[in-house]
VOGU-3710 file (C-alpha; in Angstrom, 3 decimals, decimal comma):
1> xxxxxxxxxx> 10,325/17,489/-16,768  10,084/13,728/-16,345  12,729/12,713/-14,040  12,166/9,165/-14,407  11,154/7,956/-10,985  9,161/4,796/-10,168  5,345/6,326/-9,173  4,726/5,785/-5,924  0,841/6,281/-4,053  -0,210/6,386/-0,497
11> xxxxxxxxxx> -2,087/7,791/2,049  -1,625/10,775/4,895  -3,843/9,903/7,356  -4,890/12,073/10,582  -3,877/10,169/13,981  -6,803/10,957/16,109  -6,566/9,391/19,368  -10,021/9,558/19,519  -10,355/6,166/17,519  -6,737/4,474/17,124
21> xxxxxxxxxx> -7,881/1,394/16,006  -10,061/3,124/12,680  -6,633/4,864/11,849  -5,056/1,483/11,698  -7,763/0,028/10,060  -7,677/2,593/7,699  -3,429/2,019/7,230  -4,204/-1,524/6,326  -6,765/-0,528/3,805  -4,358/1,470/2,199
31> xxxxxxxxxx> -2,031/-2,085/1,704  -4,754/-3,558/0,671  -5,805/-1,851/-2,277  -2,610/-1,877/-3,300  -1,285/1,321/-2,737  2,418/1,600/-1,575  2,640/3,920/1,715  1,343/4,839/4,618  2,179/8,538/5,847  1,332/10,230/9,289
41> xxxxxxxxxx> 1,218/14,022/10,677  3,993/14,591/13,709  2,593/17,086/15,798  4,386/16,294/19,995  2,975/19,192/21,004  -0,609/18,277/20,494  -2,276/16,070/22,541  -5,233/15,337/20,218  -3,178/13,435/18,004  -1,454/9,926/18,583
51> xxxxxxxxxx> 2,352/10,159/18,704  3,751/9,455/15,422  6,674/7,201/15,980  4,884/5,076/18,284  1,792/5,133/15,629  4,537/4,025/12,443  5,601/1,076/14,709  2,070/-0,287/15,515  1,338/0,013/11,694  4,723/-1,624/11,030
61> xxxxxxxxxx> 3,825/-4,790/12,517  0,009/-5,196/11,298  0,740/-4,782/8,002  3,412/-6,654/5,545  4,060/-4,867/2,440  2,958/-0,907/2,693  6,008/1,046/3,366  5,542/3,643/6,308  6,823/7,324/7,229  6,047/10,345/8,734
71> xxxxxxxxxx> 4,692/13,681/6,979  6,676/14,882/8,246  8,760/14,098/11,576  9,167/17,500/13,909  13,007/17,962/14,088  12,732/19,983/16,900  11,273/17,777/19,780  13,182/14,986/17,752  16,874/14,857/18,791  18,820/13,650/15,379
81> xxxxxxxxxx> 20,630/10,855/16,646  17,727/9,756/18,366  15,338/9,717/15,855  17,967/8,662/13,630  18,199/5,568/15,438  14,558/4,900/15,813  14,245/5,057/11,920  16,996/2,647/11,419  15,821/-0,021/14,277  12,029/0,229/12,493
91> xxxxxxxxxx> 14,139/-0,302/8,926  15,535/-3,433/10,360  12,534/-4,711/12,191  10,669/-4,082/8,693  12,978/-5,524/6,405  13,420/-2,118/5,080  9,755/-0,166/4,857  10,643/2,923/6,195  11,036/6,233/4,716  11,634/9,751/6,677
101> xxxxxxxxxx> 9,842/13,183/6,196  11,304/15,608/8,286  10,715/18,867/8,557  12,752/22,087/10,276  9,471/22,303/12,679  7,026/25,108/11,604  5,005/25,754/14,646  8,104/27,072/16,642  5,998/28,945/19,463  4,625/25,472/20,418
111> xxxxxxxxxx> 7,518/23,769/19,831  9,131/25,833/22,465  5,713/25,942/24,878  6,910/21,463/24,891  10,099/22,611/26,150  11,612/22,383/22,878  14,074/24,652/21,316  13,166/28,447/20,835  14,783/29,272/17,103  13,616/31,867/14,414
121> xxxxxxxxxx> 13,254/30,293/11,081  16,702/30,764/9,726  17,960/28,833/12,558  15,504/26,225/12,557  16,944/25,793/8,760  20,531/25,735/10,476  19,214/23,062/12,636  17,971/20,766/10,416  21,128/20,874/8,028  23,297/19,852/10,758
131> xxxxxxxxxx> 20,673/17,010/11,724  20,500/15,387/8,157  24,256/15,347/8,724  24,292/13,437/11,677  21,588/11,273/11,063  23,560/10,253/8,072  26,220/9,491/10,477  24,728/7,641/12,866  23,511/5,298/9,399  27,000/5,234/8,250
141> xxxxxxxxxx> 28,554/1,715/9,912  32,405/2,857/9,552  34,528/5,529/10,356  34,831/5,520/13,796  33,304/8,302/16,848  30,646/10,695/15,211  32,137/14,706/15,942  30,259/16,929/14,278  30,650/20,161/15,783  27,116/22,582/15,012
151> xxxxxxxxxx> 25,583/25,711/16,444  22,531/23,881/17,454  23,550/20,471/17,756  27,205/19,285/18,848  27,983/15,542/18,750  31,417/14,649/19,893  32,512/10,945/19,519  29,159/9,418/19,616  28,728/5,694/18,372  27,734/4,463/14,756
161> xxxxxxxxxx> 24,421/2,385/14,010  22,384/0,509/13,824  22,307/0,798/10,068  18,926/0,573/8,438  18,060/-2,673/6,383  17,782/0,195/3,373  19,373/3,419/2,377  16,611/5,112/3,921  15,884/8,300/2,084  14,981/11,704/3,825
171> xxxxxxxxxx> 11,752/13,825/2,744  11,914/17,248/3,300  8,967/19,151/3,583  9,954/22,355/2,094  8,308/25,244/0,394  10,163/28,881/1,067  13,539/29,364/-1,451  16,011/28,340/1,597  14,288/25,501/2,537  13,991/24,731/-1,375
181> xxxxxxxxxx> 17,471/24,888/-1,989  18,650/22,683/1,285  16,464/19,903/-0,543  18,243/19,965/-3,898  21,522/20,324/-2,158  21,018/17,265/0,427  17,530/15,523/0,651  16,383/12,603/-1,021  13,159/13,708/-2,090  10,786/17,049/-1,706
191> xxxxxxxxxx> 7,188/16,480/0,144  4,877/19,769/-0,483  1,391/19,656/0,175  -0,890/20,649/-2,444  -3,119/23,077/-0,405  0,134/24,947/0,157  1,923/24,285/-3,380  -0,586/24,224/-6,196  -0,342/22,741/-9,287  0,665/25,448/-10,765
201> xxxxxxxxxx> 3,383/26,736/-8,542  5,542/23,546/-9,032  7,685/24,506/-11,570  8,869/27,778/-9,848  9,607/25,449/-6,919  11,359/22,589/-9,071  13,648/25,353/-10,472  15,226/26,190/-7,367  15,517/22,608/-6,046  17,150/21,540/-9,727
211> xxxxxxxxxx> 19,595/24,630/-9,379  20,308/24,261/-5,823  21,525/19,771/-7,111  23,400/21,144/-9,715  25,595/23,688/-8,025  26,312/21,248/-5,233  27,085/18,318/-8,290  24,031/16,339/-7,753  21,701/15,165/-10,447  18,401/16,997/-9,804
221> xxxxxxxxxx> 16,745/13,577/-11,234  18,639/12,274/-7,814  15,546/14,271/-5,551  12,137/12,626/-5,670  9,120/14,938/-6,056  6,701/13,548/-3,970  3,040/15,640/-3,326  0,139/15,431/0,004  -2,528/15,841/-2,395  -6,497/16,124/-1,643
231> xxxxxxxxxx> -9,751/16,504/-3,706  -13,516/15,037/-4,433  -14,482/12,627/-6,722  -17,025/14,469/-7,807  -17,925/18,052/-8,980  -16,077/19,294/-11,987  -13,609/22,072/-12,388  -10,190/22,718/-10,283  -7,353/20,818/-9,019  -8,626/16,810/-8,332
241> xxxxxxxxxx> -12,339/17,582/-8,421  -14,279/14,986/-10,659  -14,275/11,194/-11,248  -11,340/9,309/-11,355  -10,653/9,864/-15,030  -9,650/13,604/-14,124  -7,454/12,439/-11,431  -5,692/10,118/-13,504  -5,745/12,701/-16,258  -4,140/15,561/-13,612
251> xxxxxxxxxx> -1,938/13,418/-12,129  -0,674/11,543/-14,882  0,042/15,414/-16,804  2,177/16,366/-13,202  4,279/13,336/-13,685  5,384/13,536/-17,123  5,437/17,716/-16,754  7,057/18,505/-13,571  8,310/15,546/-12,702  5,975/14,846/-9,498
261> xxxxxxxxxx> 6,583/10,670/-8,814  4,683/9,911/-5,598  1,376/11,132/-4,741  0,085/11,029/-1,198  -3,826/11,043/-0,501  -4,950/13,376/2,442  -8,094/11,676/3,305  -9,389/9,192/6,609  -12,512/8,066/3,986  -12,286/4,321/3,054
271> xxxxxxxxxx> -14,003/4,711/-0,255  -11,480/7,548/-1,176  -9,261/5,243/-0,888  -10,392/2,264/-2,804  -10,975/4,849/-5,514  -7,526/6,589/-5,347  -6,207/2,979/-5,886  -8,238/2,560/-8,947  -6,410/6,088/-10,001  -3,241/5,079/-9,218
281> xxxxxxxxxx> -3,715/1,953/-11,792  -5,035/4,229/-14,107  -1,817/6,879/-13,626  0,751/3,963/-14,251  -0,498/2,616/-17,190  -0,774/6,522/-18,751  2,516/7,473/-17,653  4,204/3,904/-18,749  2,102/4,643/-22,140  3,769/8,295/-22,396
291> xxxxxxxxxx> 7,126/7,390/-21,241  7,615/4,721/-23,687  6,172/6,534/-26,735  3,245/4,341/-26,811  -0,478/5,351/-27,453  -2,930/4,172/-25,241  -6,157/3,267/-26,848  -9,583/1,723/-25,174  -9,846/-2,547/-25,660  -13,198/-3,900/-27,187
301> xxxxxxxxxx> -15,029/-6,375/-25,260  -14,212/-8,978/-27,919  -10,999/-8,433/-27,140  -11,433/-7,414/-23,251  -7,757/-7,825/-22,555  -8,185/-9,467/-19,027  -7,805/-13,089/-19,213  -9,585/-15,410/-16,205  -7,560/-18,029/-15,332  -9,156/-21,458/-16,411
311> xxxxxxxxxx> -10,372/-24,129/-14,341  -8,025/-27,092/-13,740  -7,898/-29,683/-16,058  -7,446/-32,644/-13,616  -9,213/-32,961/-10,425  -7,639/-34,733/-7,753  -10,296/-35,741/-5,275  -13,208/-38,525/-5,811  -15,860/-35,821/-3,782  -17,186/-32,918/-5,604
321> xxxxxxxxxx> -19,143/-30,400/-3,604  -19,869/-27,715/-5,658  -22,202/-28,645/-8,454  -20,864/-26,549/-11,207  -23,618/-27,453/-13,755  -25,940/-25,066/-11,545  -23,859/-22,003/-11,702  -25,245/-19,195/-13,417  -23,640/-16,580/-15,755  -23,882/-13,073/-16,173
331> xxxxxxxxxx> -24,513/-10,739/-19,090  -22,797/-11,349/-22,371  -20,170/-8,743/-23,548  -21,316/-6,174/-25,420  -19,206/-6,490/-28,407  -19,468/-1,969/-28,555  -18,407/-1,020/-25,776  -14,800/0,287/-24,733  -12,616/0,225/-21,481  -10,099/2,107/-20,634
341> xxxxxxxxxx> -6,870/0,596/-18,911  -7,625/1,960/-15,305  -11,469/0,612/-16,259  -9,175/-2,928/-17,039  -7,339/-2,922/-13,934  -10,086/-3,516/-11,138  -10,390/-7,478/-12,785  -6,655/-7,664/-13,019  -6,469/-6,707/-9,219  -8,791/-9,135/-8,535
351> xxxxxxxxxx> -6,737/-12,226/-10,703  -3,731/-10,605/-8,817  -5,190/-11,331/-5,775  -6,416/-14,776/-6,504  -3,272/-15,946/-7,723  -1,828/-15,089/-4,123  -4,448/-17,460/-2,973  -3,780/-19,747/-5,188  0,128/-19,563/-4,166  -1,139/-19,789/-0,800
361> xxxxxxxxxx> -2,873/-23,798/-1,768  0,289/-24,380/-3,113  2,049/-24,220/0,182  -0,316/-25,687/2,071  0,552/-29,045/-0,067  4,030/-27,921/0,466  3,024/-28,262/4,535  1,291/-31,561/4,235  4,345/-33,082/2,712  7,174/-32,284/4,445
371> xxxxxxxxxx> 5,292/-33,450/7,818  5,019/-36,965/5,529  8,179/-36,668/5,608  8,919/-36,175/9,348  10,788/-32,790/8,741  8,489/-30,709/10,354  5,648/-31,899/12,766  1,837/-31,665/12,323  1,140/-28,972/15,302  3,711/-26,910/13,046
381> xxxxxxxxxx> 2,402/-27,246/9,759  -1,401/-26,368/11,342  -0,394/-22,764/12,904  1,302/-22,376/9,500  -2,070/-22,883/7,509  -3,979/-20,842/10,368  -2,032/-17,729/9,463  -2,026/-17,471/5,616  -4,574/-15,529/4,425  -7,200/-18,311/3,389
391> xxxxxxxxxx> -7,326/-18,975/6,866  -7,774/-15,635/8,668  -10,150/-13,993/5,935  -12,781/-16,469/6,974  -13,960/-16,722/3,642  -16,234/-14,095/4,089  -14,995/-12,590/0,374  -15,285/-9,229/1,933  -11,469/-7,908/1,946  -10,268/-9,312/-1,123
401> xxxxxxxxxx> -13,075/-8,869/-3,431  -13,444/-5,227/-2,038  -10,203/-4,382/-2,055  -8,164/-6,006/-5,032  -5,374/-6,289/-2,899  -2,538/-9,027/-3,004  -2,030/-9,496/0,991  -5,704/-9,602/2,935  -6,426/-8,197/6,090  -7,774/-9,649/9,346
411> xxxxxxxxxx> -9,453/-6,747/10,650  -12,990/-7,287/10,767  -14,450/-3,921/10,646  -12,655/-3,982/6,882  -13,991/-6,852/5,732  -17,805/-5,790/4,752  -18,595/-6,969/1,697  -19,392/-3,827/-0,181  -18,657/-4,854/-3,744  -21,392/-7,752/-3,647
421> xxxxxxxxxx> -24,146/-4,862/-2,996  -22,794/-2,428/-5,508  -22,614/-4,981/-8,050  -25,944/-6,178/-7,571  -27,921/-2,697/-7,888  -25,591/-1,520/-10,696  -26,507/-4,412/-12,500  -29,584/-6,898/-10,863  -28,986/-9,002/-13,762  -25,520/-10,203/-11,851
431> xxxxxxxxxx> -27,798/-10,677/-8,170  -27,882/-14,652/-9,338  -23,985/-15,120/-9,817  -23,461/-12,835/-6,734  -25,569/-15,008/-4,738  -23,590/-18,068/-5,827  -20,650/-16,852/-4,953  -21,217/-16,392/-1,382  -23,354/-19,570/-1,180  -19,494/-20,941/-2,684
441> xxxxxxxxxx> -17,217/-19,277/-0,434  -19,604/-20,943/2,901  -18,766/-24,242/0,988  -14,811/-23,012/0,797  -14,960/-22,138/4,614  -16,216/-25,801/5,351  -13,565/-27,179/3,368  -10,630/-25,588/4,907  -12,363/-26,615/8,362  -11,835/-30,035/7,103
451> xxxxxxxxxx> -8,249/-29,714/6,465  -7,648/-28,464/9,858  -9,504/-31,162/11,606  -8,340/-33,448/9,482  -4,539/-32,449/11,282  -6,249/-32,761/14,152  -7,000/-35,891/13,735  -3,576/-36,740/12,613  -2,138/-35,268/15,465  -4,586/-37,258/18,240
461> xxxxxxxxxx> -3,655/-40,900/16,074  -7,876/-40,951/14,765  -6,749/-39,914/11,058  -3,800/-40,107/8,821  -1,609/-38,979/6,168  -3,933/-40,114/3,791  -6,601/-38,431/4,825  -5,113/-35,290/5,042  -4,367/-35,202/1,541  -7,619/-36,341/0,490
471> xxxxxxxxxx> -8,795/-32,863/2,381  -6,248/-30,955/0,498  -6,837/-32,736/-2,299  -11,082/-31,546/-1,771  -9,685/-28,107/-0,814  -7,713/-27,661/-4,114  -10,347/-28,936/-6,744  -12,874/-26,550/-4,441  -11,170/-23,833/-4,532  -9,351/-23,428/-7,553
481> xxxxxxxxxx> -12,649/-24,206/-9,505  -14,559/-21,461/-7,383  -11,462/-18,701/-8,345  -11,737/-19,544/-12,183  -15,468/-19,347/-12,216  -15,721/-16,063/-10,080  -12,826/-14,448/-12,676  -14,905/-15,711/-15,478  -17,996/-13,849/-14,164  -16,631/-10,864/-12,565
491> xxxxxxxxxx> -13,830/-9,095/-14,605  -16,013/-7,694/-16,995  -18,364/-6,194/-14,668  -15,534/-4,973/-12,265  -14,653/-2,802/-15,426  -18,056/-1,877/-16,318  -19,674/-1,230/-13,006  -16,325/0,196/-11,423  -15,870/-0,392/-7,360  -17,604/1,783/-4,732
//
């Protein structure tokens, strides 16, 4: 059963305290490849793993888009209204990125070694009813004093709020027929993990959570099925084992059959990542295909179906420093061969992200003249263009080209330029236009430097208004020209030649 839900992909990453800063490298990898969440274990009790909460929060505020949540938070060293309030002040701080898997705490004898609770499993169950109840509360900005009188957790007359930026929706991680039927009854979603749910067990599952809405009048479409799933992109045979065409064929066949909407990768590698992004693109466009009736056939090079963006038709500064009568071109199309929409997508992703660059030029002109005219001042409009994303990816191509991402990281140890390599012994027939595109983006470095000291110089009364434009103006015939000619050369081989 499809139940109609937006598809969702992320990662579940291990929190090893042995290396925090490769954990959050790896959470902004997962924004930028475009996936949609970033997940985390909760485990208090052991010390080999970073705390969760404190973990989300970091991740939170080095990354912009990627929603965040844990998988799943440990009710029992948790107190509800506690926790409850921690997920709402993130929600806020966010603008509304947070999501919360909770679970009734499985590992009770260490729960209870942390000087948590000691409960059997039924009343760990009991415990975490009551909790969603006052956590729901505690969101809820009217009604007065919170008195919820429980067997395991009593709250009498405490205070409402904050209330999340979001309705923030609760994740239980369930798999055992009571724990199954408390999710259809009052969660917001279902979070299994495959190792411990197969494929193939699902629909037993589903039953139960669908039977358990109905009887209590919800719409079982109302619960999101979301999955922790793992595999290799490589081997053949089983659950997730082969290249990304079985994934996308797998995954895409869970969505429209059992009703699975958000699929959450189990792995710290960064190139399973990058290629679970690539699946994700190619899931979407199968399950859009299915859901409206539509038949999804392989494009013809002659008809590639990814359009570069053309060059600009009117250049605005007198100084040209790229010569573009020198730049060399890559293979023709081959007018036989077929790709397939996921195949498509890596040279969309890469258009995507280049027209948030070229958004990016746009408000850079934006800066330049509103300190023309006086309403904001030049030391302002200069830590403006030092934080967009032109400015802090160096230029060294690295992040963007290797990721396909919209936003672009600063972290350094993520921006090796992998793709460039790939490219060139997949194909050496593409090592010239490779080569000129990092000889290009040295020239696009220099040119922002120019814009910057060119507010320098506006600011110390050596320069102008006038000549800042004229180093926009440079920066946005440079640049613009280098994006259309890299699109030009690169789409089709993204799609032939995939991404490692």
């Amino acid at each position: 059963m499809d139940y109609g839900h937006e598809l969702v992909f992320g990662t579940f990453l291990t929190p090893a305290v042995d290396n925090p800063a490769r954990v959050i490298a790896l959470a902004q990898l997962t924004e930028q490849v475009g996936l949609d969440l970033v997940s985390f274990q909760d485990h208090p009790y052991q010390p080999r793993l970073m705390d969760a909460w404190t973990l989300l929060s970091v991740v939170a505020a080095q990354t912009q888009r990627v929603k965040v949540t844990t998988n799943v938070a440990n009710l029992p060293l948790r107190h509800p209204v506690v926790l409850a309030r921690s997920v709402a002040t993130l929600d806020l701080i966010t603008g509304g990125r947070v999501e919360l898997g909770l679970g009734a705490g499985g590992f009770l004898d260490a729960v209870a070694a942390n000087a948590g609770p000691r409960l059997t499993t039924g009343q760990s169950i009991a415990a975490l009813e009551e909790a969603i109840a006052i956590m729901r509360e505690v969101w809820t900005p009217t009604g007065g004093g919170i008195r919820l009188p429980g067997q395991h957790y009593t709250v009498s007359g405490a205070k409402r709020g904050p209330e999340p930026a979001h309705d923030v929706e609760i994740w239980l991680g369930a798999y055992k027929p009571r724990m199954l039927a408390l999710t259809g009854r009052l969660a917001n979603g279902w979070l299994p993990t495959s190792a411990y749910a197969g494929p193939d067990q699902l629909a037993a599952m589903n039953k139960i959570i669908d039977e358990a809405a109905v009887e209590a009048g919800r719409d079982p479409a109302s619960v999101r099925r979301l999955y922790n799933v793992s595999g290799r992109f490589s081997g053949s045979g089983g659950f997730l084992q082969g290249p990304e065409e079985v994934w996308i064929d797998q995954l895409a066949e869970l969505t429209m059959g059992e009703g699975m909407s958000t699929y959450i990768l189990g792995s710290d590698d960064p190139d399973d990542i990058r290629r679970f992004a690539e699946v994700a693109a190619g899931v979407r466009e199968a399950v859009d295909a299915a859901r409206s009736g539509a038949v999804v056939e392989p494009r013809a090079a002659d008809g590639f179906g990814v359009v570069p963006t053309p060059p600009p038709a009117v250049r605005r500064s007198a100084v040209q420093v790229l010569d573009e009568s020198e730049r060399p071109t890559g293979p023709a199309l081959d007018p036989d061969r077929t790709y397939t929409p996921y195949q498509l997508s890596s040279g969309q992703h890469l258009i995507d992200v280049h027209d948030h660059l070229r958004a990016e030029l746009e408000q850079i002109r934006d800066l330049v003249e509103q300190v023309a005219a006086g309403s904001i001042g030049v030391g302002q409009a200069r830590s403006h263009i030092n934080t967009m994303t032109m400015r802090q990816n160096n230029w060294t191509l690295g992040t963007y080209c290797e990721s396909y991402c919209r936003l672009v990281t600063t972290h350094h140890s993520l921006e090796d330029a992998s793709l460039f390599p790939h490219l060139r012994r997949a194909d050496p027939a593409l090592a010239p236009v490779v080569d000129r595109l990092e000889a290009e983006h040295r020239i696009i470095h220099d040119v922002l430097e120019g814009v910057d000291k060119a507010l320098v110089a506006l600011v110390d009364g050596s320069g102008s208004i006038d000549g800042l434009r004229a180093a926009v103006d440079l920066l946005d015939d440079t640049l613009l020209s280098h994006l259309s000619y890299e699109e030009r050369e690169l789409v089709e081989p993204l799609a032939r030649l995939g991404v490692m």
